[in-house]
KEDREN-208639 format. One record per residue: residue in three letters; z, x, y of N, C-alpha, C, O in turn. Coordinates in steps of 0.02 Angstrom, whole numbers, m for minus. Example, Ala and Ser with C-alpha at 12.3 -4.5 7.8 and 13.67 -1.06 7.14 Angstrom:
2
<ALA <390 660 m284> <390 615 m225> <390 660 m165> <423 712 m166>>,
<SER <354 642 m112> <357 684 m53> <394 645 2> <402 670 57>>,
% end
This chain:
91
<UNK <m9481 2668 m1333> <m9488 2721 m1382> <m9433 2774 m1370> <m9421 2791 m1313>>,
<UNK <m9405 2796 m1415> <m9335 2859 m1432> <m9382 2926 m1412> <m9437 2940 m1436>>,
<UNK <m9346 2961 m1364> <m9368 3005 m1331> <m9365 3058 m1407> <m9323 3058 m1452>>,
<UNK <m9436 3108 m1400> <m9428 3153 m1448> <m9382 3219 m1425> <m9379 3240 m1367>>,
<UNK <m9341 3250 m1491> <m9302 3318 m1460> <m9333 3388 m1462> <m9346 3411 m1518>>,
<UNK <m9343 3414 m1423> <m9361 3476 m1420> <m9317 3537 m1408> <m9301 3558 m1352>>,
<UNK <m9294 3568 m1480> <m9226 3616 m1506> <m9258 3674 m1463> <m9319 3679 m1465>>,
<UNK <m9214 3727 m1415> <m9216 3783 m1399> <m9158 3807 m1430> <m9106 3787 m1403>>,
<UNK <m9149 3859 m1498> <m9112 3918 m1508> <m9067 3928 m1457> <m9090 3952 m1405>>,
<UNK <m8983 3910 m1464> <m8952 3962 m1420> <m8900 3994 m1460> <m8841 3979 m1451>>,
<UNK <m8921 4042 m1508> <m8885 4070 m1557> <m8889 4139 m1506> <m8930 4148 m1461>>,
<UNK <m8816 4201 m1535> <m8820 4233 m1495> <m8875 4280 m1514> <m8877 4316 m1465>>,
<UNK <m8923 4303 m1558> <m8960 4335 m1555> <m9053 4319 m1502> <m9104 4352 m1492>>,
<UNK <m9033 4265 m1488> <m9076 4229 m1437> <m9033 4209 m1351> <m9059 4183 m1301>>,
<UNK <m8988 4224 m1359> <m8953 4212 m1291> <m8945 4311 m1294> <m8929 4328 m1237>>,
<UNK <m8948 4347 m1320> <m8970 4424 m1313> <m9027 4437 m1284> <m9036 4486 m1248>>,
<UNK <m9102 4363 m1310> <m9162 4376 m1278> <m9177 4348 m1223> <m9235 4334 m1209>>,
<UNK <m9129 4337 m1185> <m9136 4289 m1125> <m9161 4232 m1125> <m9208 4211 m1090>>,
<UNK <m9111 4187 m1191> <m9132 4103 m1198> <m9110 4058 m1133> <m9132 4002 m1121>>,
<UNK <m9039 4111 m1076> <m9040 4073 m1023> <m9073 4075 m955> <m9057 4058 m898>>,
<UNK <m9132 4107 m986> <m9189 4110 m922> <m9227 4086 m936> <m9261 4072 m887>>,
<UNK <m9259 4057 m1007> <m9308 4011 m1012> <m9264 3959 m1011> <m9273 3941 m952>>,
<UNK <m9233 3930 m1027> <m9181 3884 m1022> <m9201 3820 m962> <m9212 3761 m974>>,
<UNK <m9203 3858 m891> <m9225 3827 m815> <m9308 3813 m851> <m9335 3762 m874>>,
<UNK <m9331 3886 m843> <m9409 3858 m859> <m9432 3811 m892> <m9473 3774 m864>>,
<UNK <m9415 3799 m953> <m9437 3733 m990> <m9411 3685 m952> <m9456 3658 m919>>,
<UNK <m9362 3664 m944> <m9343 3615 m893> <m9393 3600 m834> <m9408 3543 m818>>,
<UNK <m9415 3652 m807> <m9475 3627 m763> <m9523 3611 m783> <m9559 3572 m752>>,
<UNK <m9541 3639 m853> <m9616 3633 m892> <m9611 3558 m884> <m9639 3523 m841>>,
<UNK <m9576 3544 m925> <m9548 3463 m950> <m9557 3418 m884> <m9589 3365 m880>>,
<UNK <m9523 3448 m835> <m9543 3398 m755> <m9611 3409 m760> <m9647 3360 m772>>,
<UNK <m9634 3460 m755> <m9704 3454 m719> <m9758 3425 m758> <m9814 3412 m736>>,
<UNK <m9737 3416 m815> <m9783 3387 m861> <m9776 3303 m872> <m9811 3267 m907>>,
<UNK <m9711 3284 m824> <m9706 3236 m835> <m9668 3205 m892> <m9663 3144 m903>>,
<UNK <m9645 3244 m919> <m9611 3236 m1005> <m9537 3200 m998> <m9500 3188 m1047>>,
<UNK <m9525 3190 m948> <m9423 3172 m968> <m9432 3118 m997> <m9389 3109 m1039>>,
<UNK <m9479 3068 m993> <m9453 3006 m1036> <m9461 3000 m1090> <m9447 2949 m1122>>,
<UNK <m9494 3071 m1118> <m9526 3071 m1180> <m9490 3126 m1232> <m9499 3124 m1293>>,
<UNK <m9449 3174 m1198> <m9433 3241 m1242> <m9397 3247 m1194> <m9409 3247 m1134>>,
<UNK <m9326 3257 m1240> <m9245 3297 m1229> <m9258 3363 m1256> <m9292 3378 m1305>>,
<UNK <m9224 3404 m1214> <m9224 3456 m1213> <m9177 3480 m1250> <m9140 3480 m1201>>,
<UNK <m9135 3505 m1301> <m9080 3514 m1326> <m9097 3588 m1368> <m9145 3615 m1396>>,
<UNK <m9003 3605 m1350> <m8990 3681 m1394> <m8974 3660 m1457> <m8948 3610 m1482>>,
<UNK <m8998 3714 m1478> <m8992 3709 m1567> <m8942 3770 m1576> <m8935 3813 m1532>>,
<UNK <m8902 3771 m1653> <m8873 3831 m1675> <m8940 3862 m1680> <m8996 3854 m1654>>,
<UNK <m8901 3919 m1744> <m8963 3983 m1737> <m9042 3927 m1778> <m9025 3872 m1801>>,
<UNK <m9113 3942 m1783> <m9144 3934 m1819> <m9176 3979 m1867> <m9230 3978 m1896>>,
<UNK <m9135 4010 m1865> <m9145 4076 m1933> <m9212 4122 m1951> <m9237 4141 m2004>>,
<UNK <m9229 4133 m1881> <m9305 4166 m1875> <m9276 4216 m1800> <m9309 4229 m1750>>,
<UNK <m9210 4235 m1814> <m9196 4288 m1762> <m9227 4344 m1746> <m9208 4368 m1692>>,
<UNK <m9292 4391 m1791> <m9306 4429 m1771> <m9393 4426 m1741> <m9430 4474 m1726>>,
<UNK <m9407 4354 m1738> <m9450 4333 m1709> <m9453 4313 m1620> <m9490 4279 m1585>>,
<UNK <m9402 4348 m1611> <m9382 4317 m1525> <m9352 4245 m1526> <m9344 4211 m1576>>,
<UNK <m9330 4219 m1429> <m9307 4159 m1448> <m9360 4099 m1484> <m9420 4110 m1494>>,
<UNK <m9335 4051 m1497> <m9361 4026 m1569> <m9353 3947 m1531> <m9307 3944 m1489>>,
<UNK <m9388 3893 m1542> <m9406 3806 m1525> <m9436 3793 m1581> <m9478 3823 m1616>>,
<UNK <m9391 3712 m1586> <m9440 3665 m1654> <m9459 3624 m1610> <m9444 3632 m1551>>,
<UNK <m9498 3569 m1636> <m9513 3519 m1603> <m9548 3484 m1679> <m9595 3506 m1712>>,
<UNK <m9521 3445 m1687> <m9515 3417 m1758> <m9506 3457 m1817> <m9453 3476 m1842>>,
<UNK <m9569 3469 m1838> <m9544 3503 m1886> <m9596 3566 m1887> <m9616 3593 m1939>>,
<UNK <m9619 3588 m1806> <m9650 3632 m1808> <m9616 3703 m1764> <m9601 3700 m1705>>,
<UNK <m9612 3740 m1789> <m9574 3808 m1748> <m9619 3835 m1715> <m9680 3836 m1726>>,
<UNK <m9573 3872 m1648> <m9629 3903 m1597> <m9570 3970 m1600> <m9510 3962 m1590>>,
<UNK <m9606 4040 m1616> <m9554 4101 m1616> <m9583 4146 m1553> <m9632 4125 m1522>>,
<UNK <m9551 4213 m1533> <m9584 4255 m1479> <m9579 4227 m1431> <m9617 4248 m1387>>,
<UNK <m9538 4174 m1414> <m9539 4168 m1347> <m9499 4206 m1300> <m9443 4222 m1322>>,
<UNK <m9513 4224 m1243> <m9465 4257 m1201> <m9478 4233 m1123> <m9529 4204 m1104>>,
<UNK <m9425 4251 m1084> <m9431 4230 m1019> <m9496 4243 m987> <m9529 4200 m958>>,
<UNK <m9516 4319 m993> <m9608 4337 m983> <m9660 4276 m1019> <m9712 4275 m986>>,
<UNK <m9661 4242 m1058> <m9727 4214 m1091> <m9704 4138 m1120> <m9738 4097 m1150>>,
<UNK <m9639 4134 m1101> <m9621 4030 m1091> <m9674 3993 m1058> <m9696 3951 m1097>>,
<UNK <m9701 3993 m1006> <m9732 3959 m982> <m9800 3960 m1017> <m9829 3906 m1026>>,
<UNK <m9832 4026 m1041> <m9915 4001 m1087> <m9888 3985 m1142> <m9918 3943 m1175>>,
<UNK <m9832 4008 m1165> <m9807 3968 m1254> <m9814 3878 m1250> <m9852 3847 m1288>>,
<UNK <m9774 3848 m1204> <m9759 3796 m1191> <m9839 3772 m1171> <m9855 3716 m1192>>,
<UNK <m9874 3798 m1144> <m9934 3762 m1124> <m9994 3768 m1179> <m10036 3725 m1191>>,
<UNK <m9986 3832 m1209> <m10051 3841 m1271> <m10030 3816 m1329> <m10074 3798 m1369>>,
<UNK <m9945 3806 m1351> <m9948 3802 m1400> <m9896 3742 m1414> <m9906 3704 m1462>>,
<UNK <m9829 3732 m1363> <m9792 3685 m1370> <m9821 3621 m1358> <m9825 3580 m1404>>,
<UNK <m9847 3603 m1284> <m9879 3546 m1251> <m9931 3513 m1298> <m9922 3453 m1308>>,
<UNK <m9982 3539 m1327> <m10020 3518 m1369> <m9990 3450 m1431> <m10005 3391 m1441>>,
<UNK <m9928 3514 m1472> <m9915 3464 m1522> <m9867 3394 m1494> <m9867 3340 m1522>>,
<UNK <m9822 3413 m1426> <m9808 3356 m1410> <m9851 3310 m1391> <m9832 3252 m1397>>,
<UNK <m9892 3317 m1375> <m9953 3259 m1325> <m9968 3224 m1397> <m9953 3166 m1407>>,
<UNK <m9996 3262 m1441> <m10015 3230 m1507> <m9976 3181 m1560> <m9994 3139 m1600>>,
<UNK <m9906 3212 m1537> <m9857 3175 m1570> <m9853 3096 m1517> <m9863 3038 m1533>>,
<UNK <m9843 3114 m1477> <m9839 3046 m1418> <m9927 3011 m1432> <m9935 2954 m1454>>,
<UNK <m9978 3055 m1416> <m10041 2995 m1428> <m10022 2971 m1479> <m9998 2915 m1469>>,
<UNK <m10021 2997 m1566> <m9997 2979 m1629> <m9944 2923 m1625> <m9950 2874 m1661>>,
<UNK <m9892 2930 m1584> <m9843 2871 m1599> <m9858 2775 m1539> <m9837 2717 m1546>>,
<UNK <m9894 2803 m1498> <m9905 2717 m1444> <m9983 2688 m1474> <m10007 2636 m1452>>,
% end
């Protein structure tokens, strides 16, 4: 199965909100969750919701407000969910 991509914003109005400090963090999320064989991590241009904080798709669902303080419960309350669902949904 084609690993799914998961876009982090590195437009500069999100590299202003410290997109390169969550940057590491998701990267660990992703280890610790076990995710590399499943979801690439990749920068996106801007996603045009700049005044929402840094900004993640993950298909075709957006996650805004993220910041280096609250990456780790975003990714767990609200990111992790729709990936798991997308992965149960696709095997």
């Amino acid at each position: 199965m084609a690993k799914e991509n998961l876009f982090l914003c590195m437009g500069s109005a999100c590299h202003q909100m410290g997109v390169y400090d969550v940057l590491p963090k998701l990267q660990t999320l992703i280890k610790e969750h076990d995710l590399e064989n499943d979801v690439e991590l990749k920068g996106s241009f801007c996603l045009e919701t700049c005044s929402q904080g840094i900004v993640m798709k993950f298909k075709e669902e957006r996650f805004s407000k993220i910041s280096p303080q609250n990456v780790e419960a975003v990714f767990n309350d609200e990111i992790l969910p729709v990936i798991q669902a997308t992965l149960a949904h696709a095997s």
